[in-house]
C-alpha positions in Angstrom: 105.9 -79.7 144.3 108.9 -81.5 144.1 112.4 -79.8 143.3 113.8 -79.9 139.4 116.9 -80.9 139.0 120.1 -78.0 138.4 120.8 -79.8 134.8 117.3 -78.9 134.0 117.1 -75.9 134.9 120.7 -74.9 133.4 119.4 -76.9 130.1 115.8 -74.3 129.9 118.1 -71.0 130.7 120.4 -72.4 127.7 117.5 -72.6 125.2 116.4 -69.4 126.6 120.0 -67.8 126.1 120.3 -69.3 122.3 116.9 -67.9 120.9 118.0 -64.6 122.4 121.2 -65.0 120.7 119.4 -66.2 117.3 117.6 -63.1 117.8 113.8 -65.4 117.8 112.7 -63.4 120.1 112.3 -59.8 121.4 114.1 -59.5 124.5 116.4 -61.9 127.2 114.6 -64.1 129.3 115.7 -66.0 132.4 114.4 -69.4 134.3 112.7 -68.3 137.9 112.3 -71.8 138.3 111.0 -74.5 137.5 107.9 -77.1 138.9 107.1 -80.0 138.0 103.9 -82.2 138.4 103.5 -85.5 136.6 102.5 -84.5 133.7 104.4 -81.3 132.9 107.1 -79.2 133.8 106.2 -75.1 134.0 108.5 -72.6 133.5 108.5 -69.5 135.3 110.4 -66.4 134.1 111.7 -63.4 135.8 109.5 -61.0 133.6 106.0 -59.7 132.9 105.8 -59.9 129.8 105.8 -63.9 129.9 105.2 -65.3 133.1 105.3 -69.3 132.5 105.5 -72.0 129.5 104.3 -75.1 130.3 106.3 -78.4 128.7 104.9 -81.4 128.5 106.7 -84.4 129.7 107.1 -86.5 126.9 109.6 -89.3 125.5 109.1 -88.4 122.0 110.8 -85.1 122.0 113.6 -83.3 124.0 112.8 -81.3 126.7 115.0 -78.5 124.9 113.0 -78.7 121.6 109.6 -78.6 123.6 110.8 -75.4 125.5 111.8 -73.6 122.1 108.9 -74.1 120.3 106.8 -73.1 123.7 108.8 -69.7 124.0 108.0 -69.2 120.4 104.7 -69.6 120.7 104.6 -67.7 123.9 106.3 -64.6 122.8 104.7 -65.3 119.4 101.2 -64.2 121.4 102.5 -61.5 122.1 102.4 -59.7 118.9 104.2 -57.1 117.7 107.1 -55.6 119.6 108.7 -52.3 120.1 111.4 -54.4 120.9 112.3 -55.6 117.0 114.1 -59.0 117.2 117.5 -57.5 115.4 117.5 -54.5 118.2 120.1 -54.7 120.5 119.8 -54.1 124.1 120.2 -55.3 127.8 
């Protein structure tokens, strides 16, 4: 699989670094990397509690906007956490 770009993968751990910062989700998250085929781009995270998101390559929305809402939705299967989004910790 080809290589993704650095402004890509700096873009997904900035998204990933706001939601924990909005508190929208549980605990911190970082980009492993990223792959892309042609019709997606998967992300894969350094933790077991998520492993990838998948993001569609599309024109009609940002690549940003497409990771947020698939993080949401990711950690949003998770269910409740012990972890309480307003908790504090590193």
């Amino acid at each position: 699989m080809p290589r993704t770009s650095p402004a890509i993968e700096a873009d997904a751990q900035q998204v990933l670094d706001e939601l924990w910062k909005e508190k929208l989700i549980p605990f911190r998250l970082n980009v492993g990397k990223i792959t892309e085929d042609s019709a997606e781009y998967t992300i894969h995270f350094y933790d077991s509690r998520i492993r990838t998101a998948s993001i569609p390559m599309t024109n009609n929305r940002s690549f940003k906007a497409l990771l947020r809402d698939a993080v949401l939705a990711c950690v949003a299967q998770l269910g409740p956490s012990k972890n309480a989004p307003n908790k504090v910790s590193d």
